[in-house]
N, C-alpha and C positions, 0 to 999 in steps of 0.2 A: 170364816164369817165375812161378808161382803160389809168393804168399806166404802162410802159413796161420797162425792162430792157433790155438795149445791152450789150452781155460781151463775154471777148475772151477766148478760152479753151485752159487750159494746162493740160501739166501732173497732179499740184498740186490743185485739187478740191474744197480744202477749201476757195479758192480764189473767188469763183463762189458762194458756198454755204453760208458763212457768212453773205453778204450785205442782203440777201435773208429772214434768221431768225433772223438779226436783229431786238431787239426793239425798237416797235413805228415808224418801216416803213412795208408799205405795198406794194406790186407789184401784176400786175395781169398779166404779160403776161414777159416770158423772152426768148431772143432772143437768140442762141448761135453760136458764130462765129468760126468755125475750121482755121487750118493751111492747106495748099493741101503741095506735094511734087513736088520742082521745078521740078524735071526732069520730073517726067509724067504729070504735072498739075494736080492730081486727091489727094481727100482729104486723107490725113494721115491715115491710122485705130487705131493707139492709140488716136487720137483725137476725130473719131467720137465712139471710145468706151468710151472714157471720157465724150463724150456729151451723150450717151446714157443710163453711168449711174447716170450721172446730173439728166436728167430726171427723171430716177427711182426715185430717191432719191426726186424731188423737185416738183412734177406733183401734187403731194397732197396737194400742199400749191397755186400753179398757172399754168397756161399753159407754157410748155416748147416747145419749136421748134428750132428747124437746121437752120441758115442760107441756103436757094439755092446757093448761090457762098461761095466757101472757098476763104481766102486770102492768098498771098505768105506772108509768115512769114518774111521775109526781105525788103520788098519793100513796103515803107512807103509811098508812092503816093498810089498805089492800096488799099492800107488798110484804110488810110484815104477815098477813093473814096467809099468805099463800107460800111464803117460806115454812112457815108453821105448819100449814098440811102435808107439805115435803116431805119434814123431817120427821112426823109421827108414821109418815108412809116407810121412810126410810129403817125408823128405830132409831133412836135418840142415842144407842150409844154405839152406832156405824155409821155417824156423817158428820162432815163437818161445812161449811156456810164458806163459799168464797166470797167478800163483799167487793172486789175490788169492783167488778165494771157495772156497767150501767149509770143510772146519773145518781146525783149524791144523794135526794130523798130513799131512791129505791137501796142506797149502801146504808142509809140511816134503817129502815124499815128489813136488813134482811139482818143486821146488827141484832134489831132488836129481837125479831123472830129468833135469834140465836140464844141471845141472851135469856127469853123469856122460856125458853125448851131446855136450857143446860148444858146445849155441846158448843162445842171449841170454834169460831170463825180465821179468817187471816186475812190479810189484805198486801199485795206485793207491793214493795216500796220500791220502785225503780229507782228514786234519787238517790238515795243512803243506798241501795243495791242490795235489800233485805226482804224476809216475808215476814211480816209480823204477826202471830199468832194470839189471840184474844181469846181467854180462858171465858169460861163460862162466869167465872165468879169476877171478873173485869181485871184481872192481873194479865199479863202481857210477856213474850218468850218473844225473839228475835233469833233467825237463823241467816247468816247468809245468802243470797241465791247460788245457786249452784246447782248451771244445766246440766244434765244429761241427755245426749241422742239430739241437740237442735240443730240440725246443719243447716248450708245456705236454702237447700231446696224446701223443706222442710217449713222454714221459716215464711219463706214468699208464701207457699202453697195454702198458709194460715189466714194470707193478703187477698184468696181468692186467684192467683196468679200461678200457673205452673213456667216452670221452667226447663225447655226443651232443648236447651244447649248449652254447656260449661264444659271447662279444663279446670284440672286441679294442677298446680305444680308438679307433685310424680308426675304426670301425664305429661308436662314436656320434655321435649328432647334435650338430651345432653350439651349439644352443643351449641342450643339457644340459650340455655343456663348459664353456659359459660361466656357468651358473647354479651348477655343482658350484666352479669356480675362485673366483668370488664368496664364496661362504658361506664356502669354504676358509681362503680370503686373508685375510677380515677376518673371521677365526671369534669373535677376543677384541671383537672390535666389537658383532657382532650378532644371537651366536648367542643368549646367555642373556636379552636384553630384543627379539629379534624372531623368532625361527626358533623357539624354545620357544612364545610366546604364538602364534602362529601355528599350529603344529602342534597345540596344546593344543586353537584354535579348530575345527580340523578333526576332533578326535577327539570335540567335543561335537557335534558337525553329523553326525558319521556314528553317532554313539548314539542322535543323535534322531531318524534319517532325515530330514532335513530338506534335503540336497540342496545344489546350489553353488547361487549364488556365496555363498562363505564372506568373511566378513567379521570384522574383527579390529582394532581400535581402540590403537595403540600408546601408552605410560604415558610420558609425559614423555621421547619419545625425543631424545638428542643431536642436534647438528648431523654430527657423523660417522657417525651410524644414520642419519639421513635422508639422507643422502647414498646410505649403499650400499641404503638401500631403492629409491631413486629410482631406483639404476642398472640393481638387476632388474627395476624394473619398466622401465625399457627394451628391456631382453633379450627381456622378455615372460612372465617368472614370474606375475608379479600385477601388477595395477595398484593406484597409491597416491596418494591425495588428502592434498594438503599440508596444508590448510585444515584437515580435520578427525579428522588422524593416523590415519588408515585403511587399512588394507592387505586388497584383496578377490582372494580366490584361485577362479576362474572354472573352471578345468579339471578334473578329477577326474586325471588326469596329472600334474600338477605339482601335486599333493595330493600324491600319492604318493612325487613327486619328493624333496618338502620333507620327507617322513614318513619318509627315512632311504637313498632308492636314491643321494640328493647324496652320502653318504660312502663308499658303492662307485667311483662315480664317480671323486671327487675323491680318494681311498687308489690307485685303477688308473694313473689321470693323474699322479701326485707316484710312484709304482713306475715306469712308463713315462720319466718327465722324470729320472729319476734317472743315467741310463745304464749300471746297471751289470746291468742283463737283458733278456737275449736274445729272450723271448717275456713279456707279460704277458695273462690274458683274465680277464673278469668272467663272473658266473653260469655258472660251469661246472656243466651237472651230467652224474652218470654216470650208463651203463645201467643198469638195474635195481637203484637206489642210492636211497635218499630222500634230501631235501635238494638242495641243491648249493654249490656252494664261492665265496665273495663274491668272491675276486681268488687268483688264482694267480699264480705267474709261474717262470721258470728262470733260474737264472744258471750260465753254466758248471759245468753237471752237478748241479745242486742245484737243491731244489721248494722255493718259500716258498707258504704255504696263511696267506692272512686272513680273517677274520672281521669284517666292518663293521657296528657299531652304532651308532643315531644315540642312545638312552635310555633302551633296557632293563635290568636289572636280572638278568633269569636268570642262571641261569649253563649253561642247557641248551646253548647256542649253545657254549660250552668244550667241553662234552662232546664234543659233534659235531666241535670241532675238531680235537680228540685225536684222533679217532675217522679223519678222516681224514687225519692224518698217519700215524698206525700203519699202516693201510692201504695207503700211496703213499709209500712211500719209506722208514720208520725214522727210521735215523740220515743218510741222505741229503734228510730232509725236514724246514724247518725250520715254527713256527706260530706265529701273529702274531695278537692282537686288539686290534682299531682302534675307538674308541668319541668318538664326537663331543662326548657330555656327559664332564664332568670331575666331577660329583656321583658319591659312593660311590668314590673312588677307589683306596681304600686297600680296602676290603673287595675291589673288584674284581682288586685286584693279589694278594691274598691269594690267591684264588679260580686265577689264573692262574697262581702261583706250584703252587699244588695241583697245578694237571695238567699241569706244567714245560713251559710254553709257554715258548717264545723269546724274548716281549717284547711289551709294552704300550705301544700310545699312545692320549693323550686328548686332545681340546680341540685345541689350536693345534700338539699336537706334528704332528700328521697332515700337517703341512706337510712335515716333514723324515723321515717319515716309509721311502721310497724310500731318502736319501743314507744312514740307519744300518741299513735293513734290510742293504744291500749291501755295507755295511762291515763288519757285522757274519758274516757270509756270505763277507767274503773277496772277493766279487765284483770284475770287471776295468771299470771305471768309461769 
């Protein structure tokens, strides 16, 4: 027997998409109800482009269709009315009422149509991280959420946005993983007396064109820097002459590596090790989008977007981050900026506090980087 869902469409997606890849519930048919604009009567087009890429998004899992009549988003008689001819269409005892989206008269007015037919409504609780389910008889069941199937592409594509390029961790090579875990691990070791003079050496080499191998003379390094020197150079980063404190960088690769894609890396790997998300991918970018995004990832219905820096300074890179949290998600979407140097730190938090990002780390934090986004988020570890 066909189970259907009714639910109202808003801006925010995840609202629609969660009850949907909920575990341990199934739906075979979902119905979606648009806003119209009072002045012309005729449906919104942000709403039927929200319902259109509902569907993209959810058509593989069950049938999605349009409401025929939009409802005014204010007028909670019509909207009760039109949920009510839904569910005698549907059969009263194969459907249930999503109230969450739309604006709150039309959640009040699809309540009620629920209430006044007999069957079960819910409403996703993003805060508490719940679906709350509302008996017909006004008694109330709480279930956790718990996605199934939302990866990062998945999620955007909900946003109206595809996603035409990402790496997932498997997908990097061995010996990038080992190079980004290195610099990670012992970042209070050797990032500020070898990864900086280093990088610094590369940056005068390619101002002068003058080409690899890059070479780089370390200042009175420790015993514990020569050590994790010694050990990437076994990896194969660079090779290092004990004798004459030298560290010669051969690749134009592992230039670049060193020049800031290690804390991509090494932020995707510490999200990834963390356990508490479902999908993580680097270098996403979108279709017809500039830029692209350092590290994504999903946790049970929720987009974390980072931003990895190894020592810049801008604050352009905030912009863009904002930029695409607004974009892909809202309030469903949280933003994170990761920066390897701990110089400036305070202006940079300042900076990040400006565009209320979710959280900053620096330096050594990047390690634990994964276990507080996820905690922070709620995530199921």
């Amino acid at each position: 027997m066909t189970k259907a869902m009714i639910a109202l469409v808003s801006d925010q997606r995840m609202q629609n998409v969660i009850p949907i890849l909920q575990a341990g519930v199934t739906y075979d048919e979902l119905i979606l109800v648009t806003s119209k604009d009072r002045r012309t009567g005729k449906p919104l087009p942000r709403y039927i482009e929200a319902a259109n890429d509902l569907k993209a998004v959810l058509e593989s899992h069950l049938k999605v269709k349009l409401s025929a009549e939009s409802v005014d988003p204010y007028d909670i008689e019509a909207v009760e009315s039109t949920i009510s001819t839904l569910i005698k269409q549907c059969g009263r005892d194969n459907v249930e009422v999503n109230i969450s989206g739309g604006t709150k008269p039309m959640a009040i007015g699809a309540l009620r149509a629920a209430q006044r037919e007999g069957v079960p409504s819910l409403y996703t609780n993003t805060e508490d991280r719940e679906i709350l389910w509302i008996c017909s008889d006004g008694s109330t069941a709480t279930r956790p959420i718990q996605v199934i199937g939302l990866d990062v592409r998945l999620y955007i594509r909900a946003y109206g946005e595809e996603v035409i390029e990402s790496r997932r961790v498997v997908d990097l090579s061995a010996a990038h993983k080992a190079w980004a875990e290195t610099i990670g691990d012992q970042h209070a070791a050797i990032y500020q007396k070898v990864i900086l003079p280093v990088t610094s050496a590369i940056k005068v080499a390619r101002k002068n064109k003058s080409g690899f191998p890059v070479t780089c003379r370390l200042l009175r390094p420790t015993r514990r820097q020569r050590e994790v020197v010694e050990q990437l150079a076994q990896q194969g980063l660079w090779t290092w002459n004990e004798l004459s404190r030298q560290i010669v960088v051969t690749d134009p690769l592992a230039a670049s590596f060193l020049h800031g894609t290690w804390v991509e890396v090494y932020v995707a790997m510490r999200v990834q090790q963390s356990g508490f998300f479902d999908d993580v991918r680097l270098n996403v970018k979108l279709e017809g989008v500039e830029g692209e995004i350092d590290v994504a990832a999903v946790s049970n219905g929720k987009l974390v977007l980072i931003e990895c820096k190894s020592n810049v300074q801008q604050s352009q890179q905030l912009s863009k981050l904002d930029s695409f949290r607004r974009r892909l998600g809202g309030p469903y979407a949280q933003a994170y900026y990761a920066r390897a140097s701990e110089a400036y730190a305070n202006r940079i938090r300042k900076q990040c506090q400006k565009f209320r990002l979710n959280g900053v780390f620096f330096g050594a934090e990047l390690r634990d980087i994964g276990k507080e986004i996820g905690k922070n988020i709620g995530g199921i570890p």
